[in-house]
C-alpha positions as a printed Julia matrix, in Angstrom:
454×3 Matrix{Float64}:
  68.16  186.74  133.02
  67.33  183.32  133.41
  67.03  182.81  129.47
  70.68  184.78  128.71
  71.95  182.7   131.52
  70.98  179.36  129.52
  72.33  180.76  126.64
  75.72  181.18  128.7
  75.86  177.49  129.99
  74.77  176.45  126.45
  77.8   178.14  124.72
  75.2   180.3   122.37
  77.25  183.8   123.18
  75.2   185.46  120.15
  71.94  184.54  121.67
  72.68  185.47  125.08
  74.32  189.19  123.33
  71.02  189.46  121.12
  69.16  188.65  124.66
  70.46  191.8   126.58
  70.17  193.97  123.79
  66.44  193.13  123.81
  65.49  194.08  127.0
  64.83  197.9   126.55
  62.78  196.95  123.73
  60.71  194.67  126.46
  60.67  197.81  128.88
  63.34  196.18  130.76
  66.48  197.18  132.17
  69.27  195.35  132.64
  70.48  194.5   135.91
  74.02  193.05  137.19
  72.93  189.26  136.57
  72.52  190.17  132.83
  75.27  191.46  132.12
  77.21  189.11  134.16
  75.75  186.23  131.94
  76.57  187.95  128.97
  79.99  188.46  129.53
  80.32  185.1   131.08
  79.13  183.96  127.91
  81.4   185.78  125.93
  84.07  184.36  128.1
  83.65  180.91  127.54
  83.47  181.41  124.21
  86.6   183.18  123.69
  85.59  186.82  122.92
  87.5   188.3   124.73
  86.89  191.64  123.26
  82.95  191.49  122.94
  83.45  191.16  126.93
  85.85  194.11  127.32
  82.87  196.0   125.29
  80.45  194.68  128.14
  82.67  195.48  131.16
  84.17  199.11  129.73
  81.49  200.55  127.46
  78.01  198.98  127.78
  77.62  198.64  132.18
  78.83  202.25  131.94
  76.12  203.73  130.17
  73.23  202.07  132.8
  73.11  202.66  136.39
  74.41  199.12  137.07
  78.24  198.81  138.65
  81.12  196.36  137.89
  80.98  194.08  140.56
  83.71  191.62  141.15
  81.7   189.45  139.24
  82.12  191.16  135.99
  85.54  192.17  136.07
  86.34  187.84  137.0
  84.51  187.11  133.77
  86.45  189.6   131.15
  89.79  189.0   132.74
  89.28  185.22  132.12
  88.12  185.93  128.39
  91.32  187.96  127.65
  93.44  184.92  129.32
  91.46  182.32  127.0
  91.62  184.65  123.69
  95.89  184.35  124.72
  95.48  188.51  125.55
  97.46  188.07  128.78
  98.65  191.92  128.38
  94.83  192.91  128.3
  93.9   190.35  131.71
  96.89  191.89  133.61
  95.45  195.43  132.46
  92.35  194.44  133.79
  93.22  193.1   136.79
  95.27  196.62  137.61
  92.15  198.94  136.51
  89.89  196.51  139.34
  92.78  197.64  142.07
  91.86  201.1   141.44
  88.29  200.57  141.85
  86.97  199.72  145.72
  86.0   195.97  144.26
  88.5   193.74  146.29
  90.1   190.8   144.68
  89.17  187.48  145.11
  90.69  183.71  144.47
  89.03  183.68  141.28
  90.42  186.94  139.94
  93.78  185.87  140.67
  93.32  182.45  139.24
  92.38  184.31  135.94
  95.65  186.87  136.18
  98.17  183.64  137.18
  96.62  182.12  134.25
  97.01  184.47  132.03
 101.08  184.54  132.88
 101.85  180.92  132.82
 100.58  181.56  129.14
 103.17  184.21  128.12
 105.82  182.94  130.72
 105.65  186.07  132.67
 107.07  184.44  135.64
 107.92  188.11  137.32
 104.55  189.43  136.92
 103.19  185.96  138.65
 105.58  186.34  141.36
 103.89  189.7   141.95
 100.07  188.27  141.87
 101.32  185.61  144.37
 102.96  188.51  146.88
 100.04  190.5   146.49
  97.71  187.79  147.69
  99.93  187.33  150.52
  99.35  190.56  151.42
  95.76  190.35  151.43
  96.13  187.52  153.88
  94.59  185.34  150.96
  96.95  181.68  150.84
  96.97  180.89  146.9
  95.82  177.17  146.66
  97.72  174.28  144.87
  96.6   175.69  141.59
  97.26  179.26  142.04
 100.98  178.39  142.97
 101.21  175.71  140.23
 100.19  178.62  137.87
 103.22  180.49  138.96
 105.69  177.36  139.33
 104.53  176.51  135.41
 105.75  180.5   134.19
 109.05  180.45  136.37
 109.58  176.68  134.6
 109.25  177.83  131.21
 111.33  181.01  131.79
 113.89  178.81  133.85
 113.97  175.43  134.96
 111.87  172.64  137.14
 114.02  173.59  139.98
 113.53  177.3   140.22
 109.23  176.06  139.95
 110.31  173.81  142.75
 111.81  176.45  145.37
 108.82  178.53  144.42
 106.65  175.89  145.87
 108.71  175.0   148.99
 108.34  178.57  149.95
 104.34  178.18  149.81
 104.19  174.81  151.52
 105.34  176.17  154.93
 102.37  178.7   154.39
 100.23  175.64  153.49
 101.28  173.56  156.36
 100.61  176.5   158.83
  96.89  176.71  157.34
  96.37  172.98  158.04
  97.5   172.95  161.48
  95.42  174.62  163.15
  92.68  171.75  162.04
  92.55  168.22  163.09
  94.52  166.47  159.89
  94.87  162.57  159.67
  97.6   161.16  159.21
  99.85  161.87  155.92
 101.06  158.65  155.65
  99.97  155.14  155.91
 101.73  152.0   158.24
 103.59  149.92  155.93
 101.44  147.17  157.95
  98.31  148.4   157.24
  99.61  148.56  153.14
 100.76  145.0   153.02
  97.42  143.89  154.71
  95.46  145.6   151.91
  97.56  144.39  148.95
  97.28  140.64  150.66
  93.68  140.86  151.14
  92.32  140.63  147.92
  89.15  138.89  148.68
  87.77  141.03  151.27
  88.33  143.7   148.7
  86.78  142.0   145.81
  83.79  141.32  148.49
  83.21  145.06  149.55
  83.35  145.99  146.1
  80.38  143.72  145.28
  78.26  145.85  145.56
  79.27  148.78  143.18
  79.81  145.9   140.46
  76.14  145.43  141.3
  75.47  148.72  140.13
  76.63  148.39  136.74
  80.5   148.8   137.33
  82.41  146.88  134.68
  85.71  146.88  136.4
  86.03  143.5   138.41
  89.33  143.96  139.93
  89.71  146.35  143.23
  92.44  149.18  143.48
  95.3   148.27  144.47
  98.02  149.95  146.69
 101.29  150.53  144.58
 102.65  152.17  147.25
 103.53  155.24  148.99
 105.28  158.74  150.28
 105.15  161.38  152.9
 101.64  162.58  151.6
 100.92  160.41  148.78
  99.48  157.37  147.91
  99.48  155.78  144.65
  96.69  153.15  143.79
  96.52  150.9   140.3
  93.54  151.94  139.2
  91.57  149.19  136.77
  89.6   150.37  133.98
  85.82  150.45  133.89
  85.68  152.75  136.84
  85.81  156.37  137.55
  88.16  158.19  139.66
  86.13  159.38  142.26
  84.63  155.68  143.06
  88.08  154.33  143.06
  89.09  156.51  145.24
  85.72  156.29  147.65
  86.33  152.49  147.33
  90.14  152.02  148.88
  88.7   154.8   151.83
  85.95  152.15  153.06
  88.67  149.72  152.88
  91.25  151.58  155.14
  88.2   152.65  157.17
  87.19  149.17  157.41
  91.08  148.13  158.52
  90.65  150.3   160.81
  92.68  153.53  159.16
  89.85  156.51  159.05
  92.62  158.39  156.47
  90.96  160.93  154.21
  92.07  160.86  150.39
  91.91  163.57  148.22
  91.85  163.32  144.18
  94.41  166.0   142.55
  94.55  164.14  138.92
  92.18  161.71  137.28
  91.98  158.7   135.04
  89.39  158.47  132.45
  86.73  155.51  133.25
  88.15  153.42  130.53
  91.39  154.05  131.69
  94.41  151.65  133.74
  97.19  152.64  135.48
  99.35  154.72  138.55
  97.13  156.86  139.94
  97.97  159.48  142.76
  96.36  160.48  145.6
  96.9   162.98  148.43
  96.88  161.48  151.91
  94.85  164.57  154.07
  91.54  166.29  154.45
  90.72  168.99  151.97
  93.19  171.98  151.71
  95.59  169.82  153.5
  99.49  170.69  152.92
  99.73  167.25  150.62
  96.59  168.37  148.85
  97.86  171.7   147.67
 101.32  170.51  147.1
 100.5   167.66  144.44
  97.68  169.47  143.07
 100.82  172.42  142.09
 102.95  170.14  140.95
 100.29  168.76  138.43
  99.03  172.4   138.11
 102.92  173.28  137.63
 103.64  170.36  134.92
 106.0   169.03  137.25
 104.57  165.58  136.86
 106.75  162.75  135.03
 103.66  160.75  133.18
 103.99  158.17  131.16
 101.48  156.02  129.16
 101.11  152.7   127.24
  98.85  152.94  124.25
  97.75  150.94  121.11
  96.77  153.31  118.04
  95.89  152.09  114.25
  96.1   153.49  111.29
  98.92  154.07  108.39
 102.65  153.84  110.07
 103.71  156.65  112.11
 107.85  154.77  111.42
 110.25  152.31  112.54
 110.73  151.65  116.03
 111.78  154.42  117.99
 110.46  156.98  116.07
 109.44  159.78  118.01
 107.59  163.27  117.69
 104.57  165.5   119.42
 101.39  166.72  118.84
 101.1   170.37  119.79
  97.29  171.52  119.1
  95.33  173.3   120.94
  92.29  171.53  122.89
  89.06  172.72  124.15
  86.35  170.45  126.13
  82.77  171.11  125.23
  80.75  170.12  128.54
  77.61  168.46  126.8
  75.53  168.31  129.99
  75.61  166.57  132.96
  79.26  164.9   133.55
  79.12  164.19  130.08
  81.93  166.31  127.8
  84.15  165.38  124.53
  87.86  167.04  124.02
  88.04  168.52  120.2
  91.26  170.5   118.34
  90.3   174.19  118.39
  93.28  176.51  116.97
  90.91  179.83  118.2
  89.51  178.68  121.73
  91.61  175.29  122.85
  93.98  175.4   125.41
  97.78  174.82  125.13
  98.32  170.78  125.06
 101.57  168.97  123.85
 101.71  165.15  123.92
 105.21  163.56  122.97
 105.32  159.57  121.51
 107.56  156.88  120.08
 107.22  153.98  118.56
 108.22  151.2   120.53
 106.68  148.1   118.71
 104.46  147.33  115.42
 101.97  144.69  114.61
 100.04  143.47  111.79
  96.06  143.71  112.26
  94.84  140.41  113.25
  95.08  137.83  110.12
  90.99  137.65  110.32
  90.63  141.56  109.71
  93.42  142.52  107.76
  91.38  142.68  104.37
  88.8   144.69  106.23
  91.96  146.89  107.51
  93.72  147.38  104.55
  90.36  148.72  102.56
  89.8   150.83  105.77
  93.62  152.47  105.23
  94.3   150.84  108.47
  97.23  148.84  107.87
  99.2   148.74  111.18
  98.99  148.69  114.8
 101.66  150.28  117.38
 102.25  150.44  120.24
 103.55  153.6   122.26
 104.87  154.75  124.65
 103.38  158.32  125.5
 104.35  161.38  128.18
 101.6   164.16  128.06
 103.36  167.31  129.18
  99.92  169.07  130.1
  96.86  167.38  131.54
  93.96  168.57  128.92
  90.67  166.1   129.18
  90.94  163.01  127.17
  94.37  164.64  125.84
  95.85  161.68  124.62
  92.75  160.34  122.85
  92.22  163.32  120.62
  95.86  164.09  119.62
  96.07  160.58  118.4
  92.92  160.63  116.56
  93.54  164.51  115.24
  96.5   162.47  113.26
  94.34  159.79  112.0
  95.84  157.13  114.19
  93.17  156.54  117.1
  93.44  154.25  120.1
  92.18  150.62  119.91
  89.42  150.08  122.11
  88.18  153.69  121.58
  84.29  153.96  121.24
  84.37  158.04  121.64
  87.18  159.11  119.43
  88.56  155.6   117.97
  87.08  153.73  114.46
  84.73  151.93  116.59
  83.09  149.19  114.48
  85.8   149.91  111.5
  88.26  148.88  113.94
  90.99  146.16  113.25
  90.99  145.02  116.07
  87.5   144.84  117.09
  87.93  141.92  119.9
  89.5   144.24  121.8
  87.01  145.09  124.64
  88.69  148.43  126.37
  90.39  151.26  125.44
  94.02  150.16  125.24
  95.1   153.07  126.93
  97.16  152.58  130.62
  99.32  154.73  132.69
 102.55  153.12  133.17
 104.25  155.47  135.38
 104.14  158.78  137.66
 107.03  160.88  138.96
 106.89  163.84  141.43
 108.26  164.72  144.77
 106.47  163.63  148.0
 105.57  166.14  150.64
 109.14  165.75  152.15
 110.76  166.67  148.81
 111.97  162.89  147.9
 111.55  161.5   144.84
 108.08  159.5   144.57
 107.82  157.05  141.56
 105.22  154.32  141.22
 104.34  152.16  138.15
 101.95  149.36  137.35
 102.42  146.69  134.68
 100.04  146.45  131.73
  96.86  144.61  132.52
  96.69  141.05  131.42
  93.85  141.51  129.32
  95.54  144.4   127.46
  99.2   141.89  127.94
  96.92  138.83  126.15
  95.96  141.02  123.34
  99.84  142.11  122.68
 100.8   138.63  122.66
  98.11  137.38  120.15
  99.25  140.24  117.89
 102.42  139.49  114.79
 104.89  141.86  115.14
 105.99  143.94  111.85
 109.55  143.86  111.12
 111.16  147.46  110.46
C-alpha cells in the first residue's frame, strides 16, 4: 500500500496499476487503501477511464466496498479527462448507494460543470448541499458563479453569490470575528511608518529574504485589504509580516490569503480581512474561484515581435502543474491533462535590446523587447510565465521559464513581471479597485531601454 501510494504522489499511474495487480501473486489481497491509491493515481494522471475500471469492475469482484473515498477519486478523474457527463453520472450512482456525500465530492461534481457550462446542473449540486445542511465554501460557490457566467453574464454569477453570503455571514456569527475593516487611522499610521516596518522586517531579511522593501497598505474595503506586495518574497510571509505590524499597532485583525503572487513577483495583492471561513474569506475566494476578478499585469517579454503597438491577442492552452516535491512545482502546456487557462495581451511599447547585447540578441533570434500589458482570465500557477514562453517570447528576469543566461537583457535582476491592478466587489457589494505603480527598479530599467519605432 505504502509502495502504490508513492507511486500515486509520484505521478507513476502504471507502476502503482502494475502494483495492485501484483498482490495476489504475493498472497495478498487488496484492501480499500490500495485501491484508493490506485485510482487516486489514475486520477491525477488523467485516466479517467482506467479509474472508472477500478471503481465499477475491479473493487466489485473482491470483498472490499466503495467507500466515499473511491467514488471522490474517479469522479475527479472524469472532471480532469473533460468527461463532465461521466462525473455527474457518478456522483448520481454514489446517491443511490448509503455512502453520503462530502465537500470533496461536490467540489469534484461543481467542477466538472463550470467545465461544460452546465450552470443548471450546478445550481442543483449547490441546493442539494443545502439540504444536507453542508454550506458550500468560497470555492464551491465560485464553481457555480463561473458556469452561470459563461452561460450568462458576471451579474447573474454575482446574484448567485449574494444569495450564499447571507448563509456565509450566518456561519461566522456565531464565532468571535475581528473586525472586517481597518480605521483609516490605523492605515495612514502604517503607510507613514516606514521605518518601524523596515525594522520588524529585519529579521526575515536576515533569513535570506531578498525583498528589502515592507508591504505596503494600498488601501481598503468592507472585507478587504489590498497590500503592494515587493518581489523577493512569498505570499504567505507578506501576509504574516503586515499581521505583526497591525498586531504591533495595536490592531489584532486576522488576514486571510484567497490569491497569491509568485515570490518573484510585484504588485496589488488582496487579502480578506477575518478569521478563517469568515464571510469576506469565502466571498473573495468565489469571486477569484468565479473569474470575477479584473487583473491586470505589467510584463517585459523578448523574443521576435509579437506587432506594432497595440496589438493584441490570447493564449488559450491548456496548463498542468507538476508538484516536484516539497513546495517546489513548474507549470507546463499539456493539451491531454492541463487545465483550461486563457491569458489576453497587447503591445503597449517596444525596445531595442540594450546596445551592449544586441549582437548577442540578434544571433540568439531575440531581436526585441516589449512591454505588455496582460489580464489573465483564469488563475493557473505561474500562468503568465508559461503562455509567454509556450510562444517563444519569455519574460525578462525569468530564471525558471525565461532564456536565463541567453538573455538580452541580462542586468536585469528580477522577473519583470508586476501586478498593476485588481478589481472585484467588497463584502458590501461596492466596487473595490487598487493599483500600485511599477517598481523603480523595474521603472529604471524601462527608462535605460531605446524605444522601437512602429
Amino acid at each position: 500500500n505504502a509502495a502504490i501510494s508513492a507511486c500515486e504522489k509520484g505521478g507513476q499511474w502504471p507502476w502503482a496499476l502494475g502494483l495492485l495487480a501484483k498482490l495476489p501473486e504475493k498472497r495478498e489481497a487488496a484492501d480499500e487503501i490500495s485501491f484508493n491509491a490506485a485510482i487516486s493515481a489514475c486520477e491525477k494522471a488523467g485516466r479517467w477511464a482506467l479509474a472508472l475500471g477500478l471503481l465499477q469492475h475491479a473493487m466489485p469482484r473482491t470483498p472490499v466496498a466503495q467507500g466515499i473515498i473511491s467514488y471522490n477519486a474517479a469522479i475527479s478523474a472524469c472532471e480532469k479527462g473533460n468527461c463532465w457527463q461521466m462525473a455527474l453520472l457518478l456522483f448520481h450512482d454514489l446517491l443511490k448507494t448509503r455512502l453520503v456525500p462530502n465537500e470533496i465530492t461536490y467540489i469534484a461534481a461543481n467542477s466538472a460543470c463550470e467545465k461544460s457550462s452546465a450552470w443548471e446542473v450546478a445550481l442543483t449540486l449547490l441546493e442539494d448541499m443545502l439540504q444536507r445542511n453542508l454550506v458550500p465554501n468560497g470555492r464551491h460557490a465560485g464553481s457555480a458563479a463561473s458556469a452561470v457566467r459563461k452561460a450568462q453574464d458576471d451579474e447573474a454569477a454575482f446574484q448567485l453569490l449574494v444569495a450564499l453570503l447571507g448563509l456565509w455571514e450566518q456561519k461566522a456569527a456565531s464565532s468571535t470575528a475581528l473586525p472586517s475593516v481597518i480605521g483609516k487611522t490605523a492605515i495612514a499610521e502604517i503607510l507613514t511608518d516606514v521605518e518601524t516596518a523596515e525594522a520588524e522586517c529585519y529579521g526575515a531579511l536576515r533569513a535570506g529574504v531578498i525583498a528589502k522593501d515592507p508591504a505596503e497598505v494600498i488601501c481598503q474595503g468592507e472585507g478587504v485589504l489590498a497590500i503592494s506586495k515587493p518581489a523577493g518574497i512569498t505570499t504567505e510571509m507578506c501576509v504574516r509580516q503586515l499581521k505583526q505590524r497591525l498586531a504591533q499597532d495595536g490592531i489584532p485583525v486576522d488576514l486571510r490569503i484567497v490569491s497569491r503572487l509568485d515570490h518573484p513577483t510585484s504588485g496589488v495583492l488582496p487579502v480578506a480581512v477575518g478569521p478563517e471561513g469568515s464571510a469576506a474569506e469565502n466571498w473573495l475566494q468565489a469571486q477569484f474561484a468565479g473569474r470575477l476578478v479584473q487583473k491586470e499585469y505589467i510584463c517585459l517579454c523578448e523574443g521576435p515581435s509579437l506587432g506594432a503597438v497595440g496589438f493584441a491577442d490570447a493564449v488559450r492552452t491548456p496548463l498542468l502543474t507538476v508538484d516536484l516535491g516539497g513546495q517546489a512545482c513548474r507549470t507546463e502546456v499539456s493539451l491531454e491533462l492541463g487545465r483550461e487557462a486563457c491569458t489576453r495581451y497587447e503591445v503597449t511599447a517596444r525596445f531595442q535590446p540594450p546596445s551592449t547585447e544586441r549582437e548577442l540578441a540578434s544571433l540568439a533570434g531575440q531581436d526585441e523587447l516589449a512591454l505588455l500589458l496582460v489580464k489573465p482570465l483564469t488563475g493557473r500557477t505561474h500562468q503568465i510565465r508559461v503562455h509567454l514562453a509556450s510562444i517563444g517570447r519569455p519574460l525578462v528576469g525569468d530564471l525558471t521559464y525565461g532564456a536565463k543566461r541567453a538573455s538580452s537583457v541580462s542586468s536585469c535582476t528580477r522577473l519583470f513581471l508586476h501586478c498593476a491592478r485588481i478589481g472585484l466587489r467588497d463584502l458590501a457589494g461596492n466596487d473595490f479597485t487598487a493599483a500600485a505603480t511599477l517598481p523603480k527598479e523595474l521603472a529604471s530599467l524601462l527608462a535605460s531601454l531605446e524605444p522601437l519605432r512602429d
